[in-house]
C-alpha positions in Angstrom: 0.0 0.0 0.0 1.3 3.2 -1.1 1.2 6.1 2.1 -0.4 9.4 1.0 1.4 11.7 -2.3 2.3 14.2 0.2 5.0 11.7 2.0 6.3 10.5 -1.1 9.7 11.2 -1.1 11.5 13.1 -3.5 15.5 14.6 -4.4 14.9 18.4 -4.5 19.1 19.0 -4.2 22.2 18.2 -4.9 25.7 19.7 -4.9 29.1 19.0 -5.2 32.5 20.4 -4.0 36.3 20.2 -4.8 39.6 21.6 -3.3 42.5 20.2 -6.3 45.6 20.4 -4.4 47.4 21.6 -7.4 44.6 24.3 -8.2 45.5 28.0 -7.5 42.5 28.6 -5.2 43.0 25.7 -2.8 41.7 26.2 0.3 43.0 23.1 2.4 39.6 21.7 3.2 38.7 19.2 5.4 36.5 16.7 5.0 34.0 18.1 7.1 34.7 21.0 5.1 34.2 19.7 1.8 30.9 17.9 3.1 29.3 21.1 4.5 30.3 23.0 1.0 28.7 20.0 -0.9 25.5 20.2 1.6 25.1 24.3 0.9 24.9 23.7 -2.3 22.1 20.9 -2.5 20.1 23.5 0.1 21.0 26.1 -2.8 20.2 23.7 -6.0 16.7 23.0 -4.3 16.3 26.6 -5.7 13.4 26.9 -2.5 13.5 29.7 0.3 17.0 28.1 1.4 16.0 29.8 5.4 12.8 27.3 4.6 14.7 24.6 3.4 17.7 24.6 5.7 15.2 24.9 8.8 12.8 21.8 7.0 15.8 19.3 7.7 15.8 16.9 10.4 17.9 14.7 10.0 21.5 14.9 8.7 23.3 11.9 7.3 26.7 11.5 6.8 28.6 9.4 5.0 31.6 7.9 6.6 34.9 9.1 5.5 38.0 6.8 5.4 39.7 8.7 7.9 37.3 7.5 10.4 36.6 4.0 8.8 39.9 2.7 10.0 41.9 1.9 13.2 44.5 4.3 12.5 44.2 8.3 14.0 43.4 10.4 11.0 47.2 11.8 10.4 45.3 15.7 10.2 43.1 14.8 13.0 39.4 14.4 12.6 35.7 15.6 13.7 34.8 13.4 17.3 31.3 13.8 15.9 31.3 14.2 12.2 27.8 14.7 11.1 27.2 17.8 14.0 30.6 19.5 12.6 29.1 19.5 9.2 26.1 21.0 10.6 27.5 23.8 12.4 29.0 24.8 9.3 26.1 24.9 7.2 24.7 26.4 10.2 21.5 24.1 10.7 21.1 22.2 13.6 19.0 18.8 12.9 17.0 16.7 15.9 18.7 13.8 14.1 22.3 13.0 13.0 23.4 9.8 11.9 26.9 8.5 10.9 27.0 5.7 8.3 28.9 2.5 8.2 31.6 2.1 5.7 31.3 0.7 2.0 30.8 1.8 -1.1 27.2 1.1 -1.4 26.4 3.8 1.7 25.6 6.7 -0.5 22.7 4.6 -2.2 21.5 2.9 1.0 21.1 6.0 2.9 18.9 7.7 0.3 16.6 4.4 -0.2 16.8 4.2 3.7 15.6 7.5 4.3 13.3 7.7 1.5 11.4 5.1 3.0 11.6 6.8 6.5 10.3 9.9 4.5 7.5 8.3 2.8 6.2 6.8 6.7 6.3 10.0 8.1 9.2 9.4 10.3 11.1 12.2 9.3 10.6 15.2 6.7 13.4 16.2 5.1 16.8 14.0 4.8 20.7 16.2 4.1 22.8 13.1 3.1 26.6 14.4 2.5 30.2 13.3 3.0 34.2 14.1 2.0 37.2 13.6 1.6 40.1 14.9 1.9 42.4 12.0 0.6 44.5 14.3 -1.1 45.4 16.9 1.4 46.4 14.2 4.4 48.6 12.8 2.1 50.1 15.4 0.9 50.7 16.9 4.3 50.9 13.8 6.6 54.6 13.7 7.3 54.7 18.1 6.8 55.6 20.3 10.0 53.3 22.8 8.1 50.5 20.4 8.0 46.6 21.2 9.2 45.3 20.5 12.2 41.7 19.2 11.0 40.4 18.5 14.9 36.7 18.9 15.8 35.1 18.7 18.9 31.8 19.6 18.0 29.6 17.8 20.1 25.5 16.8 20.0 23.5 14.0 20.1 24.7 11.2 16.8 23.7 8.0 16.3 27.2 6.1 15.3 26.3 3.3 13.1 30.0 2.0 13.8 32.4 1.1 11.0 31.2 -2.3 10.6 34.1 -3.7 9.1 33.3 -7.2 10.6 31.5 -8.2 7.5 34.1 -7.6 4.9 37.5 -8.5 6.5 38.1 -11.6 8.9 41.9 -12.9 10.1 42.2 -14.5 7.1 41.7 -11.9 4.5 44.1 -9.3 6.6 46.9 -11.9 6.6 46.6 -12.8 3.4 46.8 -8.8 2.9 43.1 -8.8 0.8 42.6 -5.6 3.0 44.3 -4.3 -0.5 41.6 -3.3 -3.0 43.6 -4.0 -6.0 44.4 -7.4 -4.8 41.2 -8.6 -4.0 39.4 -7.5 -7.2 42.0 -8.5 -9.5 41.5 -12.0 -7.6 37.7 -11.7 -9.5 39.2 -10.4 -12.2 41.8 -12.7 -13.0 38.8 -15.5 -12.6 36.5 -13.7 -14.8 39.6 -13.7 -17.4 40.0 -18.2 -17.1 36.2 -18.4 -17.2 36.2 -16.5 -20.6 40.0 -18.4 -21.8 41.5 -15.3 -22.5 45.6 -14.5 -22.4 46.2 -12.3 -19.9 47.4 -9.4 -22.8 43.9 -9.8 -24.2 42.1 -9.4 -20.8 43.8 -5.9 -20.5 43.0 -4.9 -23.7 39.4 -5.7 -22.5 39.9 -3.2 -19.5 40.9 -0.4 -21.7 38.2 -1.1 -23.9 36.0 -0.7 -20.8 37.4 2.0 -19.9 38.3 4.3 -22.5 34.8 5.8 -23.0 34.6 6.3 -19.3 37.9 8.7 -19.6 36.0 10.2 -22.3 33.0 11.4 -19.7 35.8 12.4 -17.8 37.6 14.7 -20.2 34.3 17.0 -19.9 33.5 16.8 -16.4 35.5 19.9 -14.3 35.3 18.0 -11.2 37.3 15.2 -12.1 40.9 14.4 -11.1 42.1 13.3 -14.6 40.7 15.3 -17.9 42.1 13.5 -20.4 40.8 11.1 -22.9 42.8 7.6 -23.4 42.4 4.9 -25.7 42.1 1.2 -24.5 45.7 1.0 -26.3 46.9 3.6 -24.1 44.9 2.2 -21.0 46.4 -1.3 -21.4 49.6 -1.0 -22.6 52.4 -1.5 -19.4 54.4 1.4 -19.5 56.7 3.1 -17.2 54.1 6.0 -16.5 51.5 3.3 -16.2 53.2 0.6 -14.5 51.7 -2.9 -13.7 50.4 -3.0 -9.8 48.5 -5.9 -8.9 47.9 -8.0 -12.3 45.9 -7.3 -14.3 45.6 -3.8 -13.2 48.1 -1.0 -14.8 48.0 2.1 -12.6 45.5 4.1 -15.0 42.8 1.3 -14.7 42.6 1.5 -10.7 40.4 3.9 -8.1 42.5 7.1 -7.7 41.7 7.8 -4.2 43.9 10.9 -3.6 41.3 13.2 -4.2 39.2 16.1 -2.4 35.7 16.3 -2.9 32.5 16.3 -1.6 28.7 15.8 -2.3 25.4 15.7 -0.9 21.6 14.9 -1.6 18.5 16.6 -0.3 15.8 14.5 0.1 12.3 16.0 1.2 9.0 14.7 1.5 6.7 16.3 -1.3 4.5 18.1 1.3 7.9 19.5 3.1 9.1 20.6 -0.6 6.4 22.7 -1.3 6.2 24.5 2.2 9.7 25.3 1.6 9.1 26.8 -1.9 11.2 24.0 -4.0 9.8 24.4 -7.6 8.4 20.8 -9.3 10.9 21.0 -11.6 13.6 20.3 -9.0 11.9 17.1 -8.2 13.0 13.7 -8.7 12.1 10.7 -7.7 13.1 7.1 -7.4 11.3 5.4 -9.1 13.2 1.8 -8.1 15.7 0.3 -5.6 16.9 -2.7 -4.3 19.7 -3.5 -1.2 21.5 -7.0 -1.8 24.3 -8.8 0.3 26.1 -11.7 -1.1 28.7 -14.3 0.5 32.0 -13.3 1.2 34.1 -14.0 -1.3 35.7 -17.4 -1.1 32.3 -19.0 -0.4 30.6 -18.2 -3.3 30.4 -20.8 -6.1 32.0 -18.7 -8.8 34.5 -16.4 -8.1 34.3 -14.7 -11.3 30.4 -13.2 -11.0 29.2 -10.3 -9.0 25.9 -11.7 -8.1 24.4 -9.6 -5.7 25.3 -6.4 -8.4 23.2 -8.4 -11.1 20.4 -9.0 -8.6 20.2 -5.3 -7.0 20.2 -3.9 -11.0 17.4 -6.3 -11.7 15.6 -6.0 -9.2 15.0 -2.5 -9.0 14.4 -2.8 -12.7 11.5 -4.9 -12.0 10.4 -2.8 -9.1 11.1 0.7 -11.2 8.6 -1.2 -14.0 11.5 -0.6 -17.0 13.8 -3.1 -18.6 17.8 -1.9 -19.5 16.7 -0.7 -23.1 14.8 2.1 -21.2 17.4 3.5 -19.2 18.8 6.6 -20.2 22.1 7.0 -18.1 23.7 4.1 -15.9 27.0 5.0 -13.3 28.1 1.9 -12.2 30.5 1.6 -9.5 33.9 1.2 -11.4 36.6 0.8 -8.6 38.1 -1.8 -10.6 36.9 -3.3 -14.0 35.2 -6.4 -12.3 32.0 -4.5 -10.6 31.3 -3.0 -13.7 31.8 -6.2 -16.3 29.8 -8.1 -13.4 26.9 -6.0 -14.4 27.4 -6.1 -17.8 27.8 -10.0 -18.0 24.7 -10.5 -15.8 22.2 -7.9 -17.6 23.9 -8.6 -21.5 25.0 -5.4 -21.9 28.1 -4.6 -24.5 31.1 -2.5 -23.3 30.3 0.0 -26.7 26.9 0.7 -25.1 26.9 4.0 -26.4 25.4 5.0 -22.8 28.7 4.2 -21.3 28.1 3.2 -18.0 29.1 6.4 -16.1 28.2 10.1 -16.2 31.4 11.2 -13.8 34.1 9.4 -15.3 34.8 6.8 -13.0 36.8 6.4 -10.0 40.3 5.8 -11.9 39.4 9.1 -13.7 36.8 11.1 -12.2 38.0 10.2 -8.6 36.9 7.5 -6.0 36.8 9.6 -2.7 36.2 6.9 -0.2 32.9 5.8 0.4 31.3 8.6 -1.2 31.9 8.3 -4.7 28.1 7.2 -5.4 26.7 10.6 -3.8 28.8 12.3 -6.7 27.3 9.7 -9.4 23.5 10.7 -8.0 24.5 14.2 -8.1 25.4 13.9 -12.0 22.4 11.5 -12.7 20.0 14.1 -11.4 21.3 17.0 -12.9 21.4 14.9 -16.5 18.0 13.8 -15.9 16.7 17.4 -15.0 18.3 18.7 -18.2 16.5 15.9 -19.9 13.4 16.7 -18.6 12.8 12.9 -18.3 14.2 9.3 -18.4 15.5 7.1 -16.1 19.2 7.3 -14.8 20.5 3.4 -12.8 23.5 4.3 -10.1 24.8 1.1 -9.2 26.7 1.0 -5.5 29.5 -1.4 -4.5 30.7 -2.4 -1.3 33.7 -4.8 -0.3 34.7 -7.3 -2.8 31.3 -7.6 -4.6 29.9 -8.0 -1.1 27.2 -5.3 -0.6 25.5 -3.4 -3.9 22.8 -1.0 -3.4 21.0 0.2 -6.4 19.0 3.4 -7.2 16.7 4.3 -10.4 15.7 8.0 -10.7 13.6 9.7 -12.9 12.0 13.0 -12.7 8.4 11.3 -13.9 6.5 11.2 -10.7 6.1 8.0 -9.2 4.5 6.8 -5.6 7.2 5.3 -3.1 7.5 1.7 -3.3 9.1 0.0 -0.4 10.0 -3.0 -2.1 8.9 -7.0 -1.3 10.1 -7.8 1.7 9.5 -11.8 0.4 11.5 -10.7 -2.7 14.5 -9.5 -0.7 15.0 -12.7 1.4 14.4 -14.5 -2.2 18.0 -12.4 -3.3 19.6 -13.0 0.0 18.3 -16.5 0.6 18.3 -18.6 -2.6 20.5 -22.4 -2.5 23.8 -20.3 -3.5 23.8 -18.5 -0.3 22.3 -20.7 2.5 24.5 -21.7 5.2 25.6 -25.1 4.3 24.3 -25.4 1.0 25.7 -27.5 -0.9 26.5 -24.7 -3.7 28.3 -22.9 -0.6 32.1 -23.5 -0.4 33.7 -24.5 2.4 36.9 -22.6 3.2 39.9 -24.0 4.9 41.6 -21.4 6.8 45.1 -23.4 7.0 45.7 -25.4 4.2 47.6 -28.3 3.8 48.6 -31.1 0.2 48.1 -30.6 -3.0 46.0 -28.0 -4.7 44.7 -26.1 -8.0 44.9 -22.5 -8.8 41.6 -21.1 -9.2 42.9 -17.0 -9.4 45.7 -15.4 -8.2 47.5 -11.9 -8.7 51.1 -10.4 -8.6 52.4 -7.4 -7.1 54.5 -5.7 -9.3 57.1 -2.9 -7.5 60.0 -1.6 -9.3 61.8 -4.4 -9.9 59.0 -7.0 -11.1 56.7 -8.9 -9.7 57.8 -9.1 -5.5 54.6 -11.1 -4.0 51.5 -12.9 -5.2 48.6 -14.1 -3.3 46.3 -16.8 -4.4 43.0 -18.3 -4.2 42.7 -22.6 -4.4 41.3 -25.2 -4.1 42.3 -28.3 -2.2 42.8 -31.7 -4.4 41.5 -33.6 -1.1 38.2 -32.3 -0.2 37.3 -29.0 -2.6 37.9 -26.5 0.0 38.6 -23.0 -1.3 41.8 -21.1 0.4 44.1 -18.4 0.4 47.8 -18.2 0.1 50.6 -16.2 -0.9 52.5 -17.4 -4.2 56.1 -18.5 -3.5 58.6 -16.3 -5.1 59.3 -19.3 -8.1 55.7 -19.2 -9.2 55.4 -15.0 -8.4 58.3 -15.3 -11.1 56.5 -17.9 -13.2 53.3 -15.8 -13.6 55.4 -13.3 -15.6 55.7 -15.9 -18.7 52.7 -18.6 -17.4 48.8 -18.6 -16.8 48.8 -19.8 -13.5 45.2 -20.4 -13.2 44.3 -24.4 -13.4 48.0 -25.2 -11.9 48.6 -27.4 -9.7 50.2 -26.6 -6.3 51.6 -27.8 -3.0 50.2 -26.0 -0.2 51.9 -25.5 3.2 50.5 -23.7 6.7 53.5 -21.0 7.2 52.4 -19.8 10.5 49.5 -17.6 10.0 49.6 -17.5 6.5 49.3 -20.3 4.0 51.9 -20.3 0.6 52.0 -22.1 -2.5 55.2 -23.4 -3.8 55.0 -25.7 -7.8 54.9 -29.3 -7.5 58.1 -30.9 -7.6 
């Protein structure tokens, strides 16, 4: 049942910010900064009475920025209470503000959380923003001159807590998969065997992913690298854009020294028009969908992003409109894999002439933590406004493939659907994910005998390939593990596939490692 039109919820704002480091009016913002620049401007884009619309909000949401997503002290220093210290800066002062868990996916989560809260009457009008300031702390971590980014602003938060639990246990930190690059190129590299290509070709493939995506970026002013590049010039291993974790050159990887900013304004319809936000600002979302899958070495094929094909699907389904009907798609492009993971699932072609982002992409446009996906609903509802129409799919990604949240906007009006709560224990719960299925792997934390190469990746410094961590399978009972590569087959995967090998596996301490049969 759909609540009354005046609850529905609706995006009346959006802004962005920046602060390039090499630009000659940088202003050494912090995050907090940058979020409370990118919140004025969605208050400013709502194009309302902003006094109306500034004193409407009751709740501000923050997205968590990495330097408080980690155990480490922010090297700048940090706000004790994040989402109050953007608020004093804006200079509105919410009953509510919440501090989101880490992950990609958060952006998209909180607005299809909040709408819903909107469209029961639970709140009125949502500010959902973030930072970072990626760029600056590394740039002036080790400086005697450096900033002193400290907040003590204090009020009433509700700390969702990092909840890093879910994507990291013992064995992924040991086996150093707290690295980005290593864990995707892990799905990568699998998603290469499954389709028997050479590992040359496969790179090729990424730059002819991504080359259109540098293209958006080229014309966008926000982002961190204007320039367009050919797949030739994206694949090709060169000394400006060295191999890091195969089969990842530098140029096809989240840049993640960046500082920027962005926010959404969400408002009940009845709220927007007390505050004076014209219809035309309005957009709403029109389909959604929230989906977890198993961590990554229990899931029956390493190579698919599951949970990304059944969030895009099912907020199709929900949104009433099949891929042929969508106007713009951003999906979450960290690393090649959550974007061909969509693309495989839905039969989408890389030459889409859509393209698949309207930012550019985190290796061009910018990945700023976990807020990327507030920047790629901030460009999908500005495109759709110019429009005047259409639908525009932001796809989410948290973890390794773990958590994807997905959002369908369009400025059509369209009541609030809360979604199927049997549908979305049908996504979570199907055979492939049941404890104990017997489609679920089993995963052997400290391996031992002989063993196949299912994926594995290579660190490459500057001298070659130094280390190389892999995921198997052991000969004895099927159990998946990890393991770093010894340094005869780190050296081997320079002239050898090393996927299908088989291996002798040995518990080294914590750690497991893989040495060639003798």
């Amino acid at each position: 049942m759909y609540p009354a039109p005046g609850t529905t919820p609706v995006i009346v704002g959006v802004g962005q910010a920046s602060d390039p480091l090499d630009s000659a009016g940088y202003r050494c913002w912090s995050s907090v900064d940058l979020a409370a620049a990118a919140g004025r401007a969605a208050i400013e884009d709502a194009a309302g009475s902003p006094g109306r619309v500034s004193a409407a909000i009751d709740v501000l949401a923050g997205v968590r920025p990495f330097e408080l997503s980690g155990p480490v002290e922010p090297p700048l220093g940090g706000a004790s209470n994040y989402p109050r210290a953007v608020c004093r800066r804006i200079g509105i002062d919410p009953p509510r503000a919440v501090l989101e868990m880490v992950g990609g996916q958060s952006p998209q989560h909180l607005v299809t959380e909040f709408s819903g809260r909107i469209a029961r009457g639970e709140c009125e009008a949502v500010l959902i923003t973030g930072g970072e300031a990626l760029s600056t702390e590394a740039h002036f971590a080790t400086r005697e001159d450096r900033p002193d980014f400290s907040d003590h602003t204090g009020g009433p938060l509700e700390d969702r807590g990092a909840g890093w639990d879910y994507y990291l246990d013992d064995n992924l930190l040991t086996h150093e998969l707290f690295s980005a690059p290593a864990a995707y190129a892990l799905v990568d590299t699998a998603r290469r065997a499954a389709l028997g290509m050479e590992p040359a070709a496969y790179r090729r493939a990424i730059g002819e992913l991504f080359a259109p995506f540098t293209e958006v970026a080229a014309g966008n002013p926000l982002a961190a690298v204007r320039r367009a590049f050919t797949a030739e010039e994206l694949a090709t291993v060169t000394p400006d854009n060295r191999m890091v974790w195969s089969p990842y050159p530098r140029r096809t990887i989240a840049r993640e020294k960046v500082n920027l900013g962005a926010a959404v304004l969400l408002m009940s319809q009845d709220a927007a028009r007390a505050a004076g936000v014209p219809r035309e600002r309005w957009v709403y979302l029109h389909g959604h969908a929230d989906v977890t899958d198993l961590p990554l070495l229990e899931r029956p094929r390493l190579d698919r992003g599951t949970a990304a094909v059944d969030a895009v699907s099912t907020a199709l389904d929900m949104a009433g409109i099949g891929v042929d009907d969508v106007t713009t798609f951003d999906l979450y492009s960290c690393f090649a894999a959550p974007v061909f993971a969509v693309l495989d699932g839905l039969g989408l072609r890389v030459d889409d002439p859509r393209r698949f982002t309207v930012t550019g992409g985190l290796p061009f446009f910018g990945g700023p933590g976990n807020g990327y996906s507030t920047h790629a609903i901030a460009e999908t509802v500005s495109a759709l406004r110019v429009a005047g129409g259409g639908y525009g799919v932001v796809g989410a990604n948290g973890g390794i493939l773990d958590k994807y949240s997905v959002g369908i906007y369009s400025p059509d009006p369209s009541p609030w659907c809360g979604g199927d709560p049997a549908r979305a224990r049908a996504l979570t719960g199907s055979a492939a994910r049941v404890p104990g299925s017997a489609s679920r792997r089993s995963v052997a934390r400290h391996a031992e005998g002989p063993a196949r190469i299912e994926s594995y990746t290579v660190h490459h410094g500057s001298g070659g390939p130094d280390r190389g961590i892999m995921i198997g399978s052991l000969h004895a009972d099927g159990s998946r593990f990890l393991a770093f590569l010894s340094e005869e087959l780190a050296e081997l995967s320079v002239r050898e596939d090393l996927v299908g090998r088989d291996v002798v596996v040995r518990a080294d301490g914590p750690r497991n490692v893989a040495r060639p049969v003798v």
